[in-house]
N, C-alpha and C positions, 0 to 999 in steps of 0.2 A: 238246469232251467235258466232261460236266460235274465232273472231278478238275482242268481245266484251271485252274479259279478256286476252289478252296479247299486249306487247307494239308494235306498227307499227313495229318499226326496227327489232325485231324478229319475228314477224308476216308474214313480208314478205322478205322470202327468197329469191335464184334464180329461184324455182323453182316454187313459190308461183308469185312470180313477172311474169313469163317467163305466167303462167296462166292468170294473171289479161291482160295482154297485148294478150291474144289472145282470151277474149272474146267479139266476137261482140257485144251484147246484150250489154254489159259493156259498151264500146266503142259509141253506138247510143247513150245511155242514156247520157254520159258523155258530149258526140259532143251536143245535144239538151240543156241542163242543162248552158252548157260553152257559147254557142249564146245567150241565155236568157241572164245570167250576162251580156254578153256584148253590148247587149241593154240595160239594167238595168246602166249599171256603164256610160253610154252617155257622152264616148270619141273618138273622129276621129281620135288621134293617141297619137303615146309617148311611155315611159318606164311603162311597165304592169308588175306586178308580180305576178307571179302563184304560192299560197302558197299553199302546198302539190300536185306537180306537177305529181306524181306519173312518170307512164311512158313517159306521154307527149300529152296523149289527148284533155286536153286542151292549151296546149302549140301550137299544131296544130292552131286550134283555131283561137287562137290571132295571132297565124301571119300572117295563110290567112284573117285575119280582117286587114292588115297593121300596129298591132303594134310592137312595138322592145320588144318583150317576154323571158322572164329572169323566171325560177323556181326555188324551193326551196321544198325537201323531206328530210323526215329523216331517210329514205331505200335509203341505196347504192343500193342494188339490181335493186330499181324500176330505180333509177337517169344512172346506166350503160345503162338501153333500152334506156332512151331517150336522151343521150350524142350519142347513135349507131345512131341516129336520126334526130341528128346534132343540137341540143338545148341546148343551156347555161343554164347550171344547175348548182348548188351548194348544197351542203349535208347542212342541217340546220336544228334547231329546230325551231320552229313557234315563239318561244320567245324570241328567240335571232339571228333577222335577220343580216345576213352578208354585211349590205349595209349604205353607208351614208346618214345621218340625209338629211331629203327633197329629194329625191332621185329617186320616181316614182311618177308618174301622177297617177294611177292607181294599182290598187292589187283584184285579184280577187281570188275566193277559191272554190272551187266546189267539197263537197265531202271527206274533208278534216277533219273537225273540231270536227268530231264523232271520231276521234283517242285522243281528252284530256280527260285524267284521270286525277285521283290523290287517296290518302288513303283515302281523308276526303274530307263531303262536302266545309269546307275551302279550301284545297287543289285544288279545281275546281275551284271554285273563284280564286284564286289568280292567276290560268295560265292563264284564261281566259281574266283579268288585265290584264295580262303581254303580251299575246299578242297583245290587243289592244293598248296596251302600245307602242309596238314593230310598229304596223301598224301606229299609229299615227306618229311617230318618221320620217319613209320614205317615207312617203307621203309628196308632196308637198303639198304648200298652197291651198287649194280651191281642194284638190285631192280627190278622189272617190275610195269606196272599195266596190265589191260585193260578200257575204258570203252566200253558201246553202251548207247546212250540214244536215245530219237524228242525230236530237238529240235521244242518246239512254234512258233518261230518262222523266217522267213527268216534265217542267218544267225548263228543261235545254237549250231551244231556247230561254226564257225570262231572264236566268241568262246569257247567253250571251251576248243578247240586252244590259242589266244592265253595264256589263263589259265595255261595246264600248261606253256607253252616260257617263259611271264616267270617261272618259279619254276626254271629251270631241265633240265626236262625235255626228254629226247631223243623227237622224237614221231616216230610213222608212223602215218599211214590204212591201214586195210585195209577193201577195199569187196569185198560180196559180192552180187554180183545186181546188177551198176550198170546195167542198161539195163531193168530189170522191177522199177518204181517199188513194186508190193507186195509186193516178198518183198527189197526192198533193204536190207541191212544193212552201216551203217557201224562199223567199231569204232578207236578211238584206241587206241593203243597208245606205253607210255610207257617210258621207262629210266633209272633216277635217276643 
């Protein structure tokens, strides 16, 4: 895919953005994906964070689920839709969240986690660290995160997993559609 080889924030312009937000097909997948997690992350309410919020579809989401929903992109482009939107957004890298220590009950990520590169496979490793790193930090005690991402390589849903249990995290897989390769969704699910 051609997002494969270039960074989000240049990947998605206004115009590139202005497209992602006005595909339905986008938008269902995203809406079904985002209720999943949030049965998966089995919280009744609280400070949720929506890491790589894009325009705001799953921001939607979480607030007709009654949480206090708070996002985080690294495209100004995508973060302007969803501020038009009326959702507290903040421009941010995934490894350096802009929030203080213990800080959400909740973090969910949908769709997201297929934007870390790097030059080397250390370099994967090490963001991957850094973000769970990051998620550990603003979660509160006893807090819960759910992560579905399309790993774009062999291998790279397990060095994920890997990331989130060296930081301490309590993980479980939950796989939905394991035997029908296109409609299969993986989601990590975490417990600080």
């Amino acid at each position: 895919m051609e997002e494969d080889y270039v960074l989000p924030e240049l990947y998605f312009s206004k115009a590139t953005a202005l497209a992602y937000e006005r595909n339905g097909r986008m938008r269902k997948i995203q809406k079904e994906m985002t209720e999943r997690a949030v049965e998966l992350l089995e919280l009744k309410r609280g400070r949720v964070l929506d890491v790589g919020c894009g325009t705001g579809f799953s921001l939607s989401v979480l607030k007709d689920s009654g949480f206090d929903a708070t996002g985080i992109d690294i495209s100004e482009a995508m973060l302007e839709i969803a501020r038009a939107k009326g959702f507290n957004v903040k421009q941010a890298d995934f490894r350096s969240l802009p929030f203080t220590n213990s800080y959400f009950e909740g973090i969910v990520s949908v769709s997201a986690l297929q934007w870390v590169h790097g030059k080397s496979y250390q370099d994967i490793v090490d963001y991957y660290r850094d973000i769970a790193s990051e998620f550990k930090r603003v979660l509160k005690k006893n807090g819960r995160a759910v992560i579905q991402f399309y790993p774009k390589i062999e291998g790279e849903f397990g060095l994920c997993v890997r990331a989130f249990v060296s930081v301490g995290f309590n993980v479980v897989i939950a796989e939905d559609y394991p035997n029908i390769p296109k409609k299969r969704k993986r989601y990590i699910i975490l417990q600080k």
